[in-house]
KEKE-3310 file (N, C-alpha, C; in steps of 0.2 Angstrom, whole numbers, plus 5000, padded with zeros to 4 digits):
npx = (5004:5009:5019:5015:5009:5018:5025:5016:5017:5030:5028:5020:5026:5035:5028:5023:5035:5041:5028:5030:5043:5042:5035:5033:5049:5050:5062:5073:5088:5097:5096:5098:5111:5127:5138:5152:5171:5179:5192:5205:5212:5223:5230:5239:5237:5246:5249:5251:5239:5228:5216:5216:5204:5202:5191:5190:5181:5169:5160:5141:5142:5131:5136:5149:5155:5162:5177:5187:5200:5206:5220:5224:5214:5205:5192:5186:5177:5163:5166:5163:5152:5151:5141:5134:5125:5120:5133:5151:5161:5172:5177:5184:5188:5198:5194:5194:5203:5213:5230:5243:5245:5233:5220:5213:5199:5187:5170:5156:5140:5124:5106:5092:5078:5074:5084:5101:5112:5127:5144:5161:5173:5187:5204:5214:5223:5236:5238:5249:5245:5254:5250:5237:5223:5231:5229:5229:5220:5220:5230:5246:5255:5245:5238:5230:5227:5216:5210:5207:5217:5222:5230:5240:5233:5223:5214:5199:5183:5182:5178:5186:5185:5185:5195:5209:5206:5208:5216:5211:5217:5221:5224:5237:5247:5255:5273:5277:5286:5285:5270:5261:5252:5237:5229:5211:5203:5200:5211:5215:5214:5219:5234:5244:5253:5268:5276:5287:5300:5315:5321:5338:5342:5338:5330:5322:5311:5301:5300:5290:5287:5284:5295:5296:5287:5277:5267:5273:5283:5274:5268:5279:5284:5274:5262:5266:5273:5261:5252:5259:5266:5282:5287:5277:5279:5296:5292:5289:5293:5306:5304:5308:5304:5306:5300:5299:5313:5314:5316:5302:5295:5282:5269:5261:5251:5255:5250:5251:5252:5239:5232:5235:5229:5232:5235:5223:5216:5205:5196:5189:5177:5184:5194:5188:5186:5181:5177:5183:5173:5181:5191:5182:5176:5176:5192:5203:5220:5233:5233:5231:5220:5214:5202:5199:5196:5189:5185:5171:5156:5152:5136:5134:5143:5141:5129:5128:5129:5140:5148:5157:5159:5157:5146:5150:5152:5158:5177:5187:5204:5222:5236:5255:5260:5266:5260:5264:5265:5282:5288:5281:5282:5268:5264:5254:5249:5243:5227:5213:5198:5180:5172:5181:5191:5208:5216:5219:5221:5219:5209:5199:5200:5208:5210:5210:5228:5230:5223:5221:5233:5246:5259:5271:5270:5266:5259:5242:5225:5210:5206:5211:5207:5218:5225:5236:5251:5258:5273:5272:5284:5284:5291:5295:5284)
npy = (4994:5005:5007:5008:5020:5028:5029:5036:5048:5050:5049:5060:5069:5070:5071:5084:5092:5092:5096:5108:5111:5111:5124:5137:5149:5146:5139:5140:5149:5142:5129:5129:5126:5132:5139:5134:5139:5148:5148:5162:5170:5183:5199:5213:5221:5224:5236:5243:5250:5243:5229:5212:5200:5185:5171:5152:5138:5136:5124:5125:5139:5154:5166:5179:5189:5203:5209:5222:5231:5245:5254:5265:5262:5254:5243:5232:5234:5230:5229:5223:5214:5198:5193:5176:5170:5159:5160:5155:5164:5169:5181:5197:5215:5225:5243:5254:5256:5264:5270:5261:5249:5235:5224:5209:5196:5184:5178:5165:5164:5158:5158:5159:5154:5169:5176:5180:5168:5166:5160:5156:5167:5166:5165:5179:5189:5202:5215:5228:5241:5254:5265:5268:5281:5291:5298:5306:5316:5324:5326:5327:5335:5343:5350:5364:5382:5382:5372:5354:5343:5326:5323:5314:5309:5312:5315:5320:5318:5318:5303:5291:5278:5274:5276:5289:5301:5307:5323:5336:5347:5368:5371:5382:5386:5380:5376:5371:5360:5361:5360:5372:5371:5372:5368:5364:5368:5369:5360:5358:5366:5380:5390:5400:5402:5403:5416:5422:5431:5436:5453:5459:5470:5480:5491:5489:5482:5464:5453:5448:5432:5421:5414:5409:5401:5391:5384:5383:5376:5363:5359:5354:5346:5333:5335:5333:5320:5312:5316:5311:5300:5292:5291:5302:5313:5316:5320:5333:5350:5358:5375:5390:5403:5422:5431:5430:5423:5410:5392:5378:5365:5363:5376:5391:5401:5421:5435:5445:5433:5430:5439:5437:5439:5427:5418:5414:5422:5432:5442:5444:5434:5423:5420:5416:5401:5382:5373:5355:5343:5336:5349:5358:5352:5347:5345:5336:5339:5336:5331:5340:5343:5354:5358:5361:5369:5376:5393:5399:5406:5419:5426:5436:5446:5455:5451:5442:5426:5419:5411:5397:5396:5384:5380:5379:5384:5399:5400:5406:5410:5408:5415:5415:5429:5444:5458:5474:5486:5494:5504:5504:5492:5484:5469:5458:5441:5437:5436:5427:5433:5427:5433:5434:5443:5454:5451:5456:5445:5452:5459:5453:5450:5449:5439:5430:5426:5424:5418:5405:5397:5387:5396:5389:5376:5369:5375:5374:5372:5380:5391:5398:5392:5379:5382:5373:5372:5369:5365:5353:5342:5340:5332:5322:5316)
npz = (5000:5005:4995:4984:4985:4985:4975:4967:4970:4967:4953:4952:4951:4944:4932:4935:4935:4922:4914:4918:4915:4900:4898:4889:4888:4904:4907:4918:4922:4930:4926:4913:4901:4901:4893:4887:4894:4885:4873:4871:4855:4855:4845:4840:4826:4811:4808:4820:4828:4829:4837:4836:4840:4842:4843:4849:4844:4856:4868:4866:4865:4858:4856:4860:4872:4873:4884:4891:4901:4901:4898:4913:4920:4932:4934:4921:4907:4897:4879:4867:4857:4850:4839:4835:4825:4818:4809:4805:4810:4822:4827:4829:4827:4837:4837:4844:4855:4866:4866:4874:4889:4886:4895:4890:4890:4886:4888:4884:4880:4880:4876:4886:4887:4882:4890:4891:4896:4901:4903:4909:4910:4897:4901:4904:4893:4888:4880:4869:4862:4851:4846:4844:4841:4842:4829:4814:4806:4794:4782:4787:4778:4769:4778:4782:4788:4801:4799:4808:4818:4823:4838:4848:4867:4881:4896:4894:4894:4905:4911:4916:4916:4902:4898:4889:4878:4861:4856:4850:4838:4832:4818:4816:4807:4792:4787:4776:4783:4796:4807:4815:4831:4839:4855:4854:4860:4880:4890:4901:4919:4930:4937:4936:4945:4956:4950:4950:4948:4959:4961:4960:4965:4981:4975:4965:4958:4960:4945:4933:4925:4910:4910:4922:4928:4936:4929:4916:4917:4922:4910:4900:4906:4914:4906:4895:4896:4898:4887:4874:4866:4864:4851:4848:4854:4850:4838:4839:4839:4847:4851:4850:4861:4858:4864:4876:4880:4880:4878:4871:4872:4874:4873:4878:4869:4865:4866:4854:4846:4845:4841:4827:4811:4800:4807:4807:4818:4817:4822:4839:4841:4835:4844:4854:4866:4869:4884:4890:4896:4907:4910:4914:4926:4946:4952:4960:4958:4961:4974:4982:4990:4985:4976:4956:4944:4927:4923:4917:4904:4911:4916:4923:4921:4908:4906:4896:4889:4880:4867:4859:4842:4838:4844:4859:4876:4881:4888:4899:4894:4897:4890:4889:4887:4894:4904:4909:4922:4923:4931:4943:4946:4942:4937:4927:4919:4905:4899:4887:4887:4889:4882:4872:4872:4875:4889:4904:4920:4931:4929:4932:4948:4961:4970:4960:4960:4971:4981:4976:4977:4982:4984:4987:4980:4964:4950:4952:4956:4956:4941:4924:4909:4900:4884:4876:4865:4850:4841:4826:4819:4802:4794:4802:4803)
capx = (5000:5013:5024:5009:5009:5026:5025:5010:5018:5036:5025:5017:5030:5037:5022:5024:5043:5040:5023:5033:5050:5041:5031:5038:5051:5052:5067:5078:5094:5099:5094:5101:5118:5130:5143:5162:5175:5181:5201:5206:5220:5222:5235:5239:5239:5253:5250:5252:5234:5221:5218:5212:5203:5200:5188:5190:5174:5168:5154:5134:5142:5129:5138:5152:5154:5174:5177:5195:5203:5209:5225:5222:5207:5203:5188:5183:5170:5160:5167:5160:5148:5150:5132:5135:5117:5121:5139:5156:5164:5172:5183:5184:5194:5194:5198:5194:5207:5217:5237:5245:5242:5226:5219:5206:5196:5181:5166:5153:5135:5118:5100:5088:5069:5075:5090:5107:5116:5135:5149:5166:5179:5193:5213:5218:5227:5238:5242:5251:5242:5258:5249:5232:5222:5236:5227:5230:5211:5222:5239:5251:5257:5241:5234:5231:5225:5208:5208:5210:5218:5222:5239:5241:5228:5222:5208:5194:5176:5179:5177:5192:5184:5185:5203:5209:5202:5210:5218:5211:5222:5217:5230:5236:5252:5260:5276:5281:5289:5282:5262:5260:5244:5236:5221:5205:5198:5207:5210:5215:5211:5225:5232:5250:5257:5270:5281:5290:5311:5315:5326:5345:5343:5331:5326:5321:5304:5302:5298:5285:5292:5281:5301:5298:5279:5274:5262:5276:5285:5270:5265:5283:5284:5268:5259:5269:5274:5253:5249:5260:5269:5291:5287:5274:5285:5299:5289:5286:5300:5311:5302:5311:5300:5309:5297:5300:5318:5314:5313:5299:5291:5276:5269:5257:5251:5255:5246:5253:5250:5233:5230:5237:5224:5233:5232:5215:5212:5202:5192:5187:5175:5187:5198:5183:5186:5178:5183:5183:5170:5187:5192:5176:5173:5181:5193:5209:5225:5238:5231:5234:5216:5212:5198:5203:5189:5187:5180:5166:5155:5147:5134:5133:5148:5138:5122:5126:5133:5146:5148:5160:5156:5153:5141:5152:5153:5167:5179:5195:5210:5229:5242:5261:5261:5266:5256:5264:5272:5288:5288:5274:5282:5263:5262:5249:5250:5238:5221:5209:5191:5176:5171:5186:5194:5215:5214:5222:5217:5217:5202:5194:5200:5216:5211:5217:5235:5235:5221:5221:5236:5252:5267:5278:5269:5268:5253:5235:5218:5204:5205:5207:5207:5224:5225:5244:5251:5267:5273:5275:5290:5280:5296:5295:5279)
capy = (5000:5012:5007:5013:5030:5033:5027:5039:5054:5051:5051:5066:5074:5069:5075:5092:5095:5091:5102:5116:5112:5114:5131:5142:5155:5144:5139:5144:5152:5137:5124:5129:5122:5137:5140:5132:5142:5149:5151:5165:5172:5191:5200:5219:5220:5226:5244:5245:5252:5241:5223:5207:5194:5177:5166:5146:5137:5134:5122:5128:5146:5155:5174:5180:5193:5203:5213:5225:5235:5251:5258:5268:5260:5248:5238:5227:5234:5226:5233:5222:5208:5194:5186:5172:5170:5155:5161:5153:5170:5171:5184:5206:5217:5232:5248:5262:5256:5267:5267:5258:5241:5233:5217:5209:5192:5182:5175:5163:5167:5158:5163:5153:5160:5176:5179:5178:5163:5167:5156:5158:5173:5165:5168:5185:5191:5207:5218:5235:5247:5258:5269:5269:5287:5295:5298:5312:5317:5328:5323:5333:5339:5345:5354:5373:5385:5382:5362:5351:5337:5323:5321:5313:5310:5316:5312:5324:5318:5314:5299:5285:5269:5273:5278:5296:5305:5312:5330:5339:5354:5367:5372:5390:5388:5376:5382:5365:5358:5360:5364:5377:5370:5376:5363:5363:5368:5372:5353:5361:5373:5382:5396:5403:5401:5410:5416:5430:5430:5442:5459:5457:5474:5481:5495:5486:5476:5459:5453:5440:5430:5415:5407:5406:5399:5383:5382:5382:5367:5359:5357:5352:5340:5329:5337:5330:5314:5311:5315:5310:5291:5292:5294:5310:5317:5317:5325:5339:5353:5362:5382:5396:5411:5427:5438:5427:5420:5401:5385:5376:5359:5364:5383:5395:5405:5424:5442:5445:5426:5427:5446:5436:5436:5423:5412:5413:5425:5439:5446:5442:5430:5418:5418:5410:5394:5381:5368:5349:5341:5336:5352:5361:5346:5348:5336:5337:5334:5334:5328:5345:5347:5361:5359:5363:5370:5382:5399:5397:5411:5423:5429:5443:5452:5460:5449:5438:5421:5419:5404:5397:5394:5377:5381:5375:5389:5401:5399:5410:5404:5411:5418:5417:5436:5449:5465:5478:5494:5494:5509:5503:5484:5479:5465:5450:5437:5441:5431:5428:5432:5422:5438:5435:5451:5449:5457:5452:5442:5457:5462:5448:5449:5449:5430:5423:5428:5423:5414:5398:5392:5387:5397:5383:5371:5370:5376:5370:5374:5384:5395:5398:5385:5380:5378:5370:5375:5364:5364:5347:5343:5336:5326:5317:5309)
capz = (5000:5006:4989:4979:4987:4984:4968:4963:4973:4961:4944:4950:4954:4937:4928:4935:4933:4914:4911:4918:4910:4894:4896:4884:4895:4910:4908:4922:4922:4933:4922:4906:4900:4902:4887:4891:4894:4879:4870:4864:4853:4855:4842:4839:4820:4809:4809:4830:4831:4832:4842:4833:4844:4838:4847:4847:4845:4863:4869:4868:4866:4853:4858:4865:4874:4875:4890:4893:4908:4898:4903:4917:4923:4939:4931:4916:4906:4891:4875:4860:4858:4845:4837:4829:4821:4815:4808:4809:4811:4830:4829:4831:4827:4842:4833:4848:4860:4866:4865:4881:4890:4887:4897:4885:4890:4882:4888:4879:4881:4878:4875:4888:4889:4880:4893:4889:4903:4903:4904:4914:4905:4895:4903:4900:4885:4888:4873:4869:4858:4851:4839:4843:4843:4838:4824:4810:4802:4789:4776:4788:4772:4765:4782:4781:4793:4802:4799:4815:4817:4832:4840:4857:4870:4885:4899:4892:4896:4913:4913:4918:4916:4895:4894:4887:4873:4857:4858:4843:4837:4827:4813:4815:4801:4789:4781:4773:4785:4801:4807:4822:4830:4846:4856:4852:4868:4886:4891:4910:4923:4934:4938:4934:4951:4959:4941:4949:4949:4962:4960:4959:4970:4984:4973:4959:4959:4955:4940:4932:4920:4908:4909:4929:4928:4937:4922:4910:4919:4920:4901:4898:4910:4917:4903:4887:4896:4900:4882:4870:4867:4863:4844:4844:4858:4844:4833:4843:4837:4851:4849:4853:4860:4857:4868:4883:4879:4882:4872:4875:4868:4875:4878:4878:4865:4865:4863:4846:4842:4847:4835:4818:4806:4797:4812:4810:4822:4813:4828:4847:4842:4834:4850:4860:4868:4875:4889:4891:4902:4913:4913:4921:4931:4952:4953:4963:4953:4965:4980:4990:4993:4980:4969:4951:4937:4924:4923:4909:4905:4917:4914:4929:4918:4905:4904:4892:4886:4875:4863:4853:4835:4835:4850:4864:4880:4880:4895:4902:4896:4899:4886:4891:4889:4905:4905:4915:4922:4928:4936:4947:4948:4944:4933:4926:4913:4899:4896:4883:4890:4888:4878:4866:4871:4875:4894:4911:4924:4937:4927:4938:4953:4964:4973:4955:4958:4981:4986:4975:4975:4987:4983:4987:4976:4958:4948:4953:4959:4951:4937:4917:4904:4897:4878:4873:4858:4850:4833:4822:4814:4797:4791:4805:4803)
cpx = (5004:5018:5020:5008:5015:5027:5020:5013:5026:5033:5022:5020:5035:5034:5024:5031:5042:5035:5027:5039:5050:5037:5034:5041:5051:5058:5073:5082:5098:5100:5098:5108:5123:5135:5149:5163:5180:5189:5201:5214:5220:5228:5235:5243:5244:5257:5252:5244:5230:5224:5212:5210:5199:5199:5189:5183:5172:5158:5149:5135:5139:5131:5145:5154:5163:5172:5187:5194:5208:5216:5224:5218:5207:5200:5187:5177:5169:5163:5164:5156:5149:5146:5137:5130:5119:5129:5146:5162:5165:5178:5180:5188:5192:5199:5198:5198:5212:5226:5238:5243:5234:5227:5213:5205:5188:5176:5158:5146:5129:5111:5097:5083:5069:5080:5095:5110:5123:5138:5155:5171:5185:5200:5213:5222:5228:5242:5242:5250:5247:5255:5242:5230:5227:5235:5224:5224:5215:5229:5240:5250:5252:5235:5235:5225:5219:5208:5211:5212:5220:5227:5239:5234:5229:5214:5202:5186:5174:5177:5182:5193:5186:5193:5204:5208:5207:5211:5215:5217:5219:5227:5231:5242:5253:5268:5279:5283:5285:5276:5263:5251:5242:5228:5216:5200:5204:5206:5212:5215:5216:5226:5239:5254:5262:5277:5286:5299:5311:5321:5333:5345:5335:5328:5324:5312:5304:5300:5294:5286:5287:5287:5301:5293:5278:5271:5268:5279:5281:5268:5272:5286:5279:5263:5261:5270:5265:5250:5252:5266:5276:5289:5284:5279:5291:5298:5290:5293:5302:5310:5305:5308:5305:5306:5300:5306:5317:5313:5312:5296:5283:5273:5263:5257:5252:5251:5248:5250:5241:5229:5233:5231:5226:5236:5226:5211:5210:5198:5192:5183:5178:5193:5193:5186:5183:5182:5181:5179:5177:5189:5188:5174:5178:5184:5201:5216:5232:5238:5233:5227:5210:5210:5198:5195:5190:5185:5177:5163:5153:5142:5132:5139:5144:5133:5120:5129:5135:5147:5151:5157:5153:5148:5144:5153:5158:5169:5185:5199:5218:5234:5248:5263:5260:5264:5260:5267:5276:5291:5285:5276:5275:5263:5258:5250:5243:5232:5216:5200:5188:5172:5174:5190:5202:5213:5221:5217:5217:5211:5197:5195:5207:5217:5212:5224:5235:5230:5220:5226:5241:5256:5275:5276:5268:5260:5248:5230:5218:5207:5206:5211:5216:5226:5234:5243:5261:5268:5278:5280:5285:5283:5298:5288:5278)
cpy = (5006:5013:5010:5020:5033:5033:5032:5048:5056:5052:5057:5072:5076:5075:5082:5095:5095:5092:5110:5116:5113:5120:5135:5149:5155:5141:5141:5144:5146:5127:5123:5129:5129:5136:5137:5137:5144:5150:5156:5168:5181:5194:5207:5217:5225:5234:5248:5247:5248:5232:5217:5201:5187:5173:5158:5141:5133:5131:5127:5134:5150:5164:5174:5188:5198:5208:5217:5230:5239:5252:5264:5266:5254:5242:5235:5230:5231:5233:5233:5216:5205:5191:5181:5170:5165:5156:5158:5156:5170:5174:5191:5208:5224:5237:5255:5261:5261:5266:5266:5251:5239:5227:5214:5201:5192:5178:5172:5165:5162:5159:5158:5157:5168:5181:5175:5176:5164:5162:5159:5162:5166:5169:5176:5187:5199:5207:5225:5236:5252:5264:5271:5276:5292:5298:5307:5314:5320:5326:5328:5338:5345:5351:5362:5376:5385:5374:5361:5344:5333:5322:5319:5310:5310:5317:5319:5323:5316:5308:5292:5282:5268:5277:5288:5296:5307:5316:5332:5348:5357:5371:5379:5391:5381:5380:5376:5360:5357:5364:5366:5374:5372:5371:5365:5369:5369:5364:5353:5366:5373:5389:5395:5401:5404:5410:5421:5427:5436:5446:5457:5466:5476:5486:5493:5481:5469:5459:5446:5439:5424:5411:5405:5401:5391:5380:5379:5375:5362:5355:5354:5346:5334:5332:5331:5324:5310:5309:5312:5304:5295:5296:5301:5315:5318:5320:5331:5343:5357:5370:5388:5402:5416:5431:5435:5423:5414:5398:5380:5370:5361:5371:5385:5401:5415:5430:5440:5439:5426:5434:5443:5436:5429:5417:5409:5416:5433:5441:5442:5437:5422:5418:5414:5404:5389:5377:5363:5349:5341:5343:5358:5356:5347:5343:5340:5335:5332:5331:5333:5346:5351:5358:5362:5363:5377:5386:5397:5404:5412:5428:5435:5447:5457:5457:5444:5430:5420:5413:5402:5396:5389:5375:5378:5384:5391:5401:5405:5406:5410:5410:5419:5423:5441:5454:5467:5482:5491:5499:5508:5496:5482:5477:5458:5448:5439:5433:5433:5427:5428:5425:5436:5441:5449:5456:5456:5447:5447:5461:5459:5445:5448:5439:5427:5423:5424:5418:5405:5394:5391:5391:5393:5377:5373:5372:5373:5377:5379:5389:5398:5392:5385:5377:5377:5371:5370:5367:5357:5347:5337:5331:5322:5313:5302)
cpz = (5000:4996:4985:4980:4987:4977:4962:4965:4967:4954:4945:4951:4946:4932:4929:4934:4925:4913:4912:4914:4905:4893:4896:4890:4900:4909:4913:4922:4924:4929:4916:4908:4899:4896:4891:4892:4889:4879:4868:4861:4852:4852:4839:4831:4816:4810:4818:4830:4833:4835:4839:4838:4840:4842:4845:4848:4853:4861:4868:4870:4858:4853:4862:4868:4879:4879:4891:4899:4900:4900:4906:4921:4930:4938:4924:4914:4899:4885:4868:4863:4849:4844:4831:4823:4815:4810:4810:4812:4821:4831:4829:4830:4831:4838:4836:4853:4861:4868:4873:4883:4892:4891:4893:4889:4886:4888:4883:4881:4876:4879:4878:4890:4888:4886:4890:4896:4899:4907:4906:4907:4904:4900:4899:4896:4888:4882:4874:4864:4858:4849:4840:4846:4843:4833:4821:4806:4796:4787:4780:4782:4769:4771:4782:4790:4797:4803:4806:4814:4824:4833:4847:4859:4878:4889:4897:4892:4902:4916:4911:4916:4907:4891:4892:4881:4866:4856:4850:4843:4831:4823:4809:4807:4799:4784:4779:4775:4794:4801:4814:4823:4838:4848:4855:4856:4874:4886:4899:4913:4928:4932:4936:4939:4951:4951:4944:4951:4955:4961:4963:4968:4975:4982:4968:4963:4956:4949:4937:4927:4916:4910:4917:4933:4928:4932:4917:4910:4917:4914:4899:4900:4911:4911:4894:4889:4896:4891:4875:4871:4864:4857:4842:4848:4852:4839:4835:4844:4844:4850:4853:4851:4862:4863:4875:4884:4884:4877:4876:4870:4867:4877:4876:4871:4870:4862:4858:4840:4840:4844:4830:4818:4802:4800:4812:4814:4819:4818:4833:4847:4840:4839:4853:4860:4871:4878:4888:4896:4909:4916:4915:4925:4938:4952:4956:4962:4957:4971:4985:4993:4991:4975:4962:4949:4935:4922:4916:4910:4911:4915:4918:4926:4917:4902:4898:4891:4879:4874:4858:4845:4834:4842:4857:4871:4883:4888:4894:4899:4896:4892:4891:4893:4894:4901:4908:4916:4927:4930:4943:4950:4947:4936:4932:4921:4909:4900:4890:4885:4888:4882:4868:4866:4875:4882:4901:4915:4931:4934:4931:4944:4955:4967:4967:4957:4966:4982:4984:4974:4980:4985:4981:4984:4970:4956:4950:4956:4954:4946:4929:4912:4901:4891:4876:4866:4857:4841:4831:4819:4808:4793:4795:4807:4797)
residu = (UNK:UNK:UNK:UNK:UNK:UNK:UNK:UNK:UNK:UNK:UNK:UNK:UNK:UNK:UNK:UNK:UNK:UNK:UNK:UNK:UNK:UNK:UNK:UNK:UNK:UNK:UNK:UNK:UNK:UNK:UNK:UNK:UNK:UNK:UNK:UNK:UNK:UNK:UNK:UNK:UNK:UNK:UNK:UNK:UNK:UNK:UNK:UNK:UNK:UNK:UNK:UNK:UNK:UNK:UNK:UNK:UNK:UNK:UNK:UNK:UNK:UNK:UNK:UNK:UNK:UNK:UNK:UNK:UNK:UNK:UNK:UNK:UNK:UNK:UNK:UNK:UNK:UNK:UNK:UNK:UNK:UNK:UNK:UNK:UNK:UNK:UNK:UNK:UNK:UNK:UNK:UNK:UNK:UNK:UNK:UNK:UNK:UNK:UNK:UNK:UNK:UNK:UNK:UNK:UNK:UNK:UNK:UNK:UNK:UNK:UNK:UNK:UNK:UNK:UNK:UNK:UNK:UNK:UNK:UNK:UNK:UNK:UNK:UNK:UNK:UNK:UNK:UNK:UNK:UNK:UNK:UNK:UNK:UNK:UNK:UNK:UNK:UNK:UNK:UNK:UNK:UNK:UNK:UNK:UNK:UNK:UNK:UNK:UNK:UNK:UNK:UNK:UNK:UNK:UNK:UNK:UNK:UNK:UNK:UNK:UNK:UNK:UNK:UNK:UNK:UNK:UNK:UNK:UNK:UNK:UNK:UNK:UNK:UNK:UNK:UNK:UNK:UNK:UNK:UNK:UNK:UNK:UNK:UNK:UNK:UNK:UNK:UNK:UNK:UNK:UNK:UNK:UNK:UNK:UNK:UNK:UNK:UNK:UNK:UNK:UNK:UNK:UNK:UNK:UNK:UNK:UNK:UNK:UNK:UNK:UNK:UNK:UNK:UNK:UNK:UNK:UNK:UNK:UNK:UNK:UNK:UNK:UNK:UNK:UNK:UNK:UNK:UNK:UNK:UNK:UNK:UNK:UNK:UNK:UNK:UNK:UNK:UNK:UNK:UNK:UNK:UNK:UNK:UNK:UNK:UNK:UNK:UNK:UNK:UNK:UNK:UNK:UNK:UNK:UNK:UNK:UNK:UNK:UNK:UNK:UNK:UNK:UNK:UNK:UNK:UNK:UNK:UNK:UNK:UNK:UNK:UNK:UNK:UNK:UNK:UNK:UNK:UNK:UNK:UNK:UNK:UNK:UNK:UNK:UNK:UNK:UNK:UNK:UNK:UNK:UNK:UNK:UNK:UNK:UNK:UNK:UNK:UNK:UNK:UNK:UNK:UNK:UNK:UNK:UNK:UNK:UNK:UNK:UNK:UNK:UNK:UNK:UNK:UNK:UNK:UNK:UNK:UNK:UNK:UNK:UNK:UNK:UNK:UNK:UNK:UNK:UNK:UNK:UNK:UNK:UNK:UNK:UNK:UNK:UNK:UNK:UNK:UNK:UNK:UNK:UNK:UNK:UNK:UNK:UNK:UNK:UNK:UNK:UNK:UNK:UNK:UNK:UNK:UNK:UNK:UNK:UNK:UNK:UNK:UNK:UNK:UNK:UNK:UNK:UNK:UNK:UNK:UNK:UNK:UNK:UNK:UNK:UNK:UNK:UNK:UNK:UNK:UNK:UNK:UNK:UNK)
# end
């Protein structure tokens, strides 16, 4: 009797495991056969830029699904997806990585009850990306004034996890051989910091110098090592500024530079600039403390907002050039308003010059945009 009621309790129990394990999108997550653990061969192809993945056919994997850790980044994030839709094709070829060391892995993926069930990541594959984003939109040769082209890169949308960004440049001269090009946009916010040399005598005032400016170090140093890999560094000619007797890889543009017409600057509204998300964003670059960000318009100046051309919103930025009497010892380094007009920064206040920055540290914390300016050697590309 008992054997009968066990026997009637296992087929019902049957019965119902197998009505439900066929009712369409019951399937569970749990149930379904998970893709293997896929191979893969990952290989930076000939030109240096881009990164070819070749998947190996792995069990009951109808997807797969590639993941990298950037250079710079902490985490893994999904980059590309592979359908196979019935195709023998398991490979990729990634073409937005950025130059430096990639980590790449694979996982397989199949489709249960209209969810995708994921199998265990493949071994990691690290590769270097020499070249990538480096990338010239314009024939050196053939670039004239106004065109912009990409050189380098550099953290620009604020956001870590997807690597740095592209530097666009716009292109103030070519004389044949080398293009004079000045960024796009300010790509950082800072201040000058303390520039001044002090008087050989006590009746003499000091003097403020672009050649004594934390800024200048800056862009020459942590700025060119940051943005550009051994080879574009090499490109980039050794400039000798006459007003300011220095030679500088990396420098600021200059009044004079910033009144050519045949730079491209034919009025106040073709000096406008905008800035990088990164560089209006608070972020603290040396770890003193001090919140760093761009002055952008104001519209409590004179009531309005000011916009670049290509609609982006104009910010402050800083020219090399010293303003100043020296009868009086008063001098400030020049800036380009938001307006577009060539002015000072004591038009906006005396706490840009004392209260945001240390003295005894190197340039930082709050205040106008900083567009780099270099010139290419075009026979070396």
């Amino acid at each position: 009797m008992k054997a009968n009621i066990i026997k009637k309790v296992i087929i019902l129990i049957l019965i119902a495991a197998f009505t439900i394990g066929t009712m369409p999108g019951y399937i569970s997550v749990s149930a379904a056969t998970k893709p293997a653990k896929p191979t893969i061969t990952v290989k930076v192809t000939d030109d240096g830029e881009f990164a070819k993945v070749t998947i190996n056919k792995t069990k009951n994997a109808e997807g797969y699904q590639v993941a990298a850790k950037l250079p710079g980044a902490e985490k893994y994030k999904k980059i590309a997806t592979v359908e196979l839709n019935g195709k023998k094709k398991r490979s990729i070829t990634l073409k937005n990585l950025p130059y430096g060391t990639c980590s790449i892995k694979v996982r397989g993926y199949t489709v249960s009850g209209g969810k995708k069930v994921y199998g265990k990541y493949s071994k990691v594959k690290t590769i270097t990306i020499e070249k990538s984003e480096s990338i010239i939109t314009t024939d050196l040769n053939e670039a004239k004034t106004g065109d912009i082209i990409e050189f380098g890169v550099y953290e620009q949308d604020n956001n870590f996890d997807n690597g740095k960004e592209p530097i666009e440049w716009v292109v103030l001269s070519n004389n044949g051989s080398q293009l004079f090009v000045v960024s796009k946009y300010a790509i950082e916010a800072g201040v000058m910091g303390n520039s001044y040399v002090e008087a050989e005598n006590e009746d003499e005032y000091d003097i403020l110098l672009w050649a004594a400016s934390p800024l200048r170090k800056w862009l020459n140093d942590e700025f060119i090592k940051a943005a550009f890999n051994e080879t574009e560094t090499a490109m980039i000619a050794d400039t000798e500024l006459t007003d300011s007797q220095t030679i500088d890889k990396v420098f600021l543009l200059s009044k004079d530079e910033v009144s050519n017409p045949e730079y491209g600057f034919v009025d106040y509204k073709s000096r406008r600039c905008g800035a990088t998300k990164y560089a209006k964003s608070s972020h603290d670059r040396d770890g003193d403390g001090y919140e760093e960000y761009v002055w952008t318009c104001d519209p409590y100046l004179d009531g309005k907002i000011h916009k670049t051309n290509d609609g982006k919103y104009a910010c402050f930025w800083w020219l090399r050039t010293v303003f100043g009497d020296e009868e009086y010892g008063e001098y400030e380094f020049g800036i380009v308003s938001e307006v577009g007009y060539i002015t000072t920064n004591d038009c906006y206040g005396d706490e840009m010059d004392t209260e945001h920055y240390d003295e005894d540290e190197d340039f930082g914390a709050d205040g106008f945009g900083i567009r780099p300016a270099i010139v290419i050697n075009i026979t070396s590309a």
